[in-house]
VOPA-791593 format. One record per atom (N, C-alpha, C): residue number from 1; atom name; x, y, z. Coordinates in nm, 4 decimals. Each point is the difference from the previous one (the first is absolute). Example, Ala and Ser with C-alpha at 12.3 -4.5 7.8 and 13.67 -1.06 7.14 Angstrom:
pos,site,px,py,pz
1,N,1.3190,-0.5690,0.7800
1,CA,-0.0890,0.1190,0.0000
1,C,0.0900,0.1200,0.0000
2,N,-0.0350,0.1050,-0.0720
2,CA,0.0820,0.1190,0.0060
2,C,-0.0770,0.1090,0.0730
END
This chain:
pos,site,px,py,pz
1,N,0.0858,-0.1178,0.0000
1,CA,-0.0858,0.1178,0.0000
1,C,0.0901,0.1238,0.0000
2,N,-0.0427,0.0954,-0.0913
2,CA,0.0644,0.1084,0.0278
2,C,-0.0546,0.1307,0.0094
3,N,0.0856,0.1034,0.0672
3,CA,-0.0720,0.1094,0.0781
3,C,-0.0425,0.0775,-0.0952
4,N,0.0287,-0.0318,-0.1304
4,CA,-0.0546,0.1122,-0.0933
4,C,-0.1399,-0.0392,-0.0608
5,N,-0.0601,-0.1588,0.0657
5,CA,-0.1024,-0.0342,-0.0202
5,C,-0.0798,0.0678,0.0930
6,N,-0.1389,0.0634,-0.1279
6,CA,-0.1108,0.0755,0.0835
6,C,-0.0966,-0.0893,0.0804
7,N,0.0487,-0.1359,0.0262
7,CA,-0.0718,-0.0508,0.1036
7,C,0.0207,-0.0486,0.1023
8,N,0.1859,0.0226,0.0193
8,CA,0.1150,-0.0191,0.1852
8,C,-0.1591,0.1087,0.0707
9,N,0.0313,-0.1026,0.1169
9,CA,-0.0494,0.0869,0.1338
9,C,0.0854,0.1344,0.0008
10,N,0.0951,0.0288,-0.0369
10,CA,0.0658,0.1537,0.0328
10,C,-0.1137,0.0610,-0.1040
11,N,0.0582,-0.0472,-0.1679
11,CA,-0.0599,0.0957,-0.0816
11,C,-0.1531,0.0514,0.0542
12,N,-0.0819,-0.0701,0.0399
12,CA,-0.1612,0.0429,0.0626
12,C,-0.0071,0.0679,0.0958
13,N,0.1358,0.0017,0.1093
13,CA,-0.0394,0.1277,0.0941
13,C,0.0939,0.1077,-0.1025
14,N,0.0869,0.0068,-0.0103
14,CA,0.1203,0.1014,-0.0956
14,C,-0.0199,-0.0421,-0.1528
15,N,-0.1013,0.0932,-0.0209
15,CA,-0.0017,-0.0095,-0.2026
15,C,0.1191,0.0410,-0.0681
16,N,0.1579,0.0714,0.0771
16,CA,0.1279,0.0330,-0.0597
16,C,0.0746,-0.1263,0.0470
17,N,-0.0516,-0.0829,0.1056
17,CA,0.0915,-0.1355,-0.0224
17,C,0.1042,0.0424,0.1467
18,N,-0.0601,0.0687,0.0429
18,CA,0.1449,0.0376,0.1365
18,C,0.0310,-0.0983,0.1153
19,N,0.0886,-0.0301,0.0469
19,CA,0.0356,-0.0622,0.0335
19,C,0.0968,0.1008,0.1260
20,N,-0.0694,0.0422,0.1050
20,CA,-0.0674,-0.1084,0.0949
20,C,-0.1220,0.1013,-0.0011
21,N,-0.0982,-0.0720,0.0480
21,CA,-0.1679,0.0428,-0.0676
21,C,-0.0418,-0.0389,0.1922
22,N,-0.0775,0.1390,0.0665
22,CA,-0.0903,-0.0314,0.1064
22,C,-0.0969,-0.0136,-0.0040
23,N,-0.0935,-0.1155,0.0232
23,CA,-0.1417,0.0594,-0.0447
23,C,-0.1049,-0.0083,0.1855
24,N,0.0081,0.1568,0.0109
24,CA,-0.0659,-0.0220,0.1849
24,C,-0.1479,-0.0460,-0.0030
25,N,-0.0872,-0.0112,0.1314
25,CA,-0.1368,-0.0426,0.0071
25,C,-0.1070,0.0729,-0.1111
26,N,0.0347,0.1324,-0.0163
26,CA,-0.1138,0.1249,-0.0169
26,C,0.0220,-0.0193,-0.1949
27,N,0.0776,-0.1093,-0.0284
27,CA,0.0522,-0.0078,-0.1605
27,C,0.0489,0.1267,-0.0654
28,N,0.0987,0.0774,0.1106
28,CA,0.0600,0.0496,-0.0493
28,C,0.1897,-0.0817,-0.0803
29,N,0.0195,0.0362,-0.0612
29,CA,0.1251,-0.0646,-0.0558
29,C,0.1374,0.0708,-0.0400
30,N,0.1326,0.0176,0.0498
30,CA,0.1063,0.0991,0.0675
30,C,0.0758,-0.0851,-0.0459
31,N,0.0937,0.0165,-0.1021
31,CA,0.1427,-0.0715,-0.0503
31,C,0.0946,0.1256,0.0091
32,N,0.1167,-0.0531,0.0143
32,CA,0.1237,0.0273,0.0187
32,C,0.0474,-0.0039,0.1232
33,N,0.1033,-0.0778,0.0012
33,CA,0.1146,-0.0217,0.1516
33,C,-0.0007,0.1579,0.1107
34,N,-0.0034,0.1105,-0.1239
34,CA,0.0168,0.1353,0.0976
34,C,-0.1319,0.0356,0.0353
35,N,-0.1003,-0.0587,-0.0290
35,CA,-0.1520,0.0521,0.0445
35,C,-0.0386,-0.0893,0.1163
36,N,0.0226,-0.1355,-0.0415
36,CA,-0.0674,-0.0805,0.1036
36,C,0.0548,-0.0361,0.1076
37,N,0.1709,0.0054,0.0007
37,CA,0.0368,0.0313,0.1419
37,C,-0.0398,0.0500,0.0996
38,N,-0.0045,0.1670,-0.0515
38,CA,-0.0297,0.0968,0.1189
38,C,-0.1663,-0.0203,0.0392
39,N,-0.0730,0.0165,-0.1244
39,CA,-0.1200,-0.0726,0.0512
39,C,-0.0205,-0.1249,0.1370
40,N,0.0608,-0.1443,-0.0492
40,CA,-0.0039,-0.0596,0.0780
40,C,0.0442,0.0632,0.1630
41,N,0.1138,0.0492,-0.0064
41,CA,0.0668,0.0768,0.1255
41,C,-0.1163,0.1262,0.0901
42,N,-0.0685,0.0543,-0.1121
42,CA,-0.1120,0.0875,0.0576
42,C,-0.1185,-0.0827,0.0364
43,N,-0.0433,-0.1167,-0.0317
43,CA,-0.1076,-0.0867,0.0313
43,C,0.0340,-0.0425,0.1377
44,N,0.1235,-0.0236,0.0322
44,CA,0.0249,-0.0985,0.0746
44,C,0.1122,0.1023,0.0747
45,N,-0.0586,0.0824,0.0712
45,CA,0.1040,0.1079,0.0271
45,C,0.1049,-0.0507,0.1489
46,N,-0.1080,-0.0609,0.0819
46,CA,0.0736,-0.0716,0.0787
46,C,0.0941,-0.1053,0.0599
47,N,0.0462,-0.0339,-0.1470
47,CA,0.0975,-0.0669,-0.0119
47,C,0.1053,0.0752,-0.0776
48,N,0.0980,-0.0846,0.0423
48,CA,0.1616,0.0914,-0.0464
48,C,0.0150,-0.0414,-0.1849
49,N,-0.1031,-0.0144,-0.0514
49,CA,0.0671,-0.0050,-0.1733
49,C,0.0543,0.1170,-0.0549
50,N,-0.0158,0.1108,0.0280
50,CA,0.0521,0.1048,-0.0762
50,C,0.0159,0.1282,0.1216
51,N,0.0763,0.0547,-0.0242
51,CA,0.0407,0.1481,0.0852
51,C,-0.1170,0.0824,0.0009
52,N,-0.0266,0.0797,0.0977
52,CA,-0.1874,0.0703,0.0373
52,C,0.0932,0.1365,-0.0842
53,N,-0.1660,0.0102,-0.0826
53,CA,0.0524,0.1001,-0.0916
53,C,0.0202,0.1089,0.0611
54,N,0.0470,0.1092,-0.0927
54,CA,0.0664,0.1072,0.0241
54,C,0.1560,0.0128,0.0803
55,N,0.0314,-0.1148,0.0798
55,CA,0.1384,-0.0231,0.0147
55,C,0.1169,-0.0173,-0.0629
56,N,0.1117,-0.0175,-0.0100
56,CA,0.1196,-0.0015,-0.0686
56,C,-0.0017,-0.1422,-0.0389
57,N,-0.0293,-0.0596,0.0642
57,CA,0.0113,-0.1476,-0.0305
57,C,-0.0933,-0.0424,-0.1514
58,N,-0.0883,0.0393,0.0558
58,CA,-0.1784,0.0492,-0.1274
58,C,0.1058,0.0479,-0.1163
59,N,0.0414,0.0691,-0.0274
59,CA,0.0491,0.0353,-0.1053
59,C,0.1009,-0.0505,-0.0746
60,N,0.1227,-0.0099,0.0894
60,CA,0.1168,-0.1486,-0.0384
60,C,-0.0795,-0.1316,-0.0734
61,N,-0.1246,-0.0272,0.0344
61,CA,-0.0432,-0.1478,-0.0255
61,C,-0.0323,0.0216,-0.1596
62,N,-0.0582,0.1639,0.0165
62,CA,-0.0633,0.0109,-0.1373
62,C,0.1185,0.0019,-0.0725
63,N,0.0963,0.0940,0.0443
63,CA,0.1152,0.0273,-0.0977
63,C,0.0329,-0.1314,-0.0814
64,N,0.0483,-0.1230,0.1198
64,CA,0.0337,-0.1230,-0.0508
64,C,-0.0820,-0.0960,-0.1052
65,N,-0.1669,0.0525,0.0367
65,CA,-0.0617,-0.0428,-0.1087
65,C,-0.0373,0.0358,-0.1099
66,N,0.0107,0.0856,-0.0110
66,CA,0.0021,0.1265,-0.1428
66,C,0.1501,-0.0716,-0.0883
67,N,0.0906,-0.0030,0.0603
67,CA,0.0987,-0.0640,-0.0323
67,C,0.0249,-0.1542,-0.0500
68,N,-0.0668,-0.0732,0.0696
68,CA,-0.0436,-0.1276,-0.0270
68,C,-0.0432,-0.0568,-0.1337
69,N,-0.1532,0.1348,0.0088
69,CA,-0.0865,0.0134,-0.1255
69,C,0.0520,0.0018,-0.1595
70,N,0.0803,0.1373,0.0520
70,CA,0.0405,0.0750,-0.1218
70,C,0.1378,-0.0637,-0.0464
71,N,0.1315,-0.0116,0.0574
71,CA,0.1056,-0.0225,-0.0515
71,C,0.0165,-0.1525,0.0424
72,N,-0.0582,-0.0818,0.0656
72,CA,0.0640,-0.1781,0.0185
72,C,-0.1029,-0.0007,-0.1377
73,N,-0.1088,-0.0185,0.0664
73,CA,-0.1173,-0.0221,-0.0960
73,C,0.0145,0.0093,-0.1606
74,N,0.0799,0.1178,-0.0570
74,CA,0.0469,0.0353,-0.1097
74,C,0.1132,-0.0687,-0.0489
75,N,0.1119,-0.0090,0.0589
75,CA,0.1032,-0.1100,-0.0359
75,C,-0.0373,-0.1269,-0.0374
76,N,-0.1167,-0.0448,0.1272
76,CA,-0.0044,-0.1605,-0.0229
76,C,-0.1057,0.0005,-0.1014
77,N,-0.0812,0.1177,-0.0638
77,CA,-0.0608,-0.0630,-0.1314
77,C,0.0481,0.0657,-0.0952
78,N,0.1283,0.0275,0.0171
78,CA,0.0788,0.0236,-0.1131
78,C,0.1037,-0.1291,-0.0433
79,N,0.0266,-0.0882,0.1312
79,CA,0.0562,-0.1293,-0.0064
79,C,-0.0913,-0.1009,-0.0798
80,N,-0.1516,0.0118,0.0811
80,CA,-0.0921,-0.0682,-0.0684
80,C,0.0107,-0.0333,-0.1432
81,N,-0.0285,0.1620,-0.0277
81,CA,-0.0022,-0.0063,-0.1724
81,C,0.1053,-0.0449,-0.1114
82,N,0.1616,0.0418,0.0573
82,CA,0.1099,-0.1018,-0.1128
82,C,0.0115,-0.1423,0.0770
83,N,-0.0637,-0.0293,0.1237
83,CA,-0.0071,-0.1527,0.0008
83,C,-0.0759,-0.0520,-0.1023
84,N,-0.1192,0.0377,0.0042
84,CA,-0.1208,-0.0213,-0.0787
84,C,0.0758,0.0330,-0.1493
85,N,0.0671,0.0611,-0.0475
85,CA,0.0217,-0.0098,-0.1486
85,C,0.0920,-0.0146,-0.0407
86,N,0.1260,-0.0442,0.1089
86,CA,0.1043,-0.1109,-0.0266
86,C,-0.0628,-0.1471,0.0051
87,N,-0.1009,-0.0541,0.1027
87,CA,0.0033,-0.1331,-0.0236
87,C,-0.1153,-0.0085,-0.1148
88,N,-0.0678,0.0927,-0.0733
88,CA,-0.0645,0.0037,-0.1603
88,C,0.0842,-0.0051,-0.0847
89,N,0.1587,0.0251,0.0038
89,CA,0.1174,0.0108,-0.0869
89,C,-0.0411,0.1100,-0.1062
90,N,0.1143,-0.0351,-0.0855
90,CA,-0.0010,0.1380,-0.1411
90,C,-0.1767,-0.0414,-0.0782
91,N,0.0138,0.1187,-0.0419
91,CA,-0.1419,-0.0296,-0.0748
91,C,0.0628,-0.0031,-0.1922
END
């Protein structure tokens, strides 16, 4: 099965295919690693998952995940893609 099939359980909550996909009680539905973190962390405030916002800590986490997002995230589907069209070989 694959995720670009419009009938994966992701594709039906996330019609862009995202990966990682929340879907809460009220059917609302929240993808991306930098959304649903802090979410989860604000649901669940009384536990230690994330730094209480507006602190220094609160912001470092974001920094690191903005970072995560944008530049790991970007490399490794930039690896993705000449894996993917080295093991297709020359055309």
């Amino acid at each position: 099965m694959s995720l670009a099939d419009p009938v994966t359980p992701n594709r039906r909550l996330s019609p862009l295919g995202r990966m990682l996909t929340l879907a809460l009680n009220d059917a609302t539905v929240v993808t991306k690693t930098t959304a649903i973190l802090p979410l989860l962390a604000d649901l669940w405030s009384d536990t230690p998952l994330f730094a209480p916002a507006g602190s220094l800590d609160h912001s470092q986490i974001q920094s690191c995940l903005g970072y995560l997002s944008t530049e790991v995230h970007a490399a490794i589907s930039t690896l993705s893609i000449a894996s993917s069209a080295i093991a297709r070989g020359p055309r």
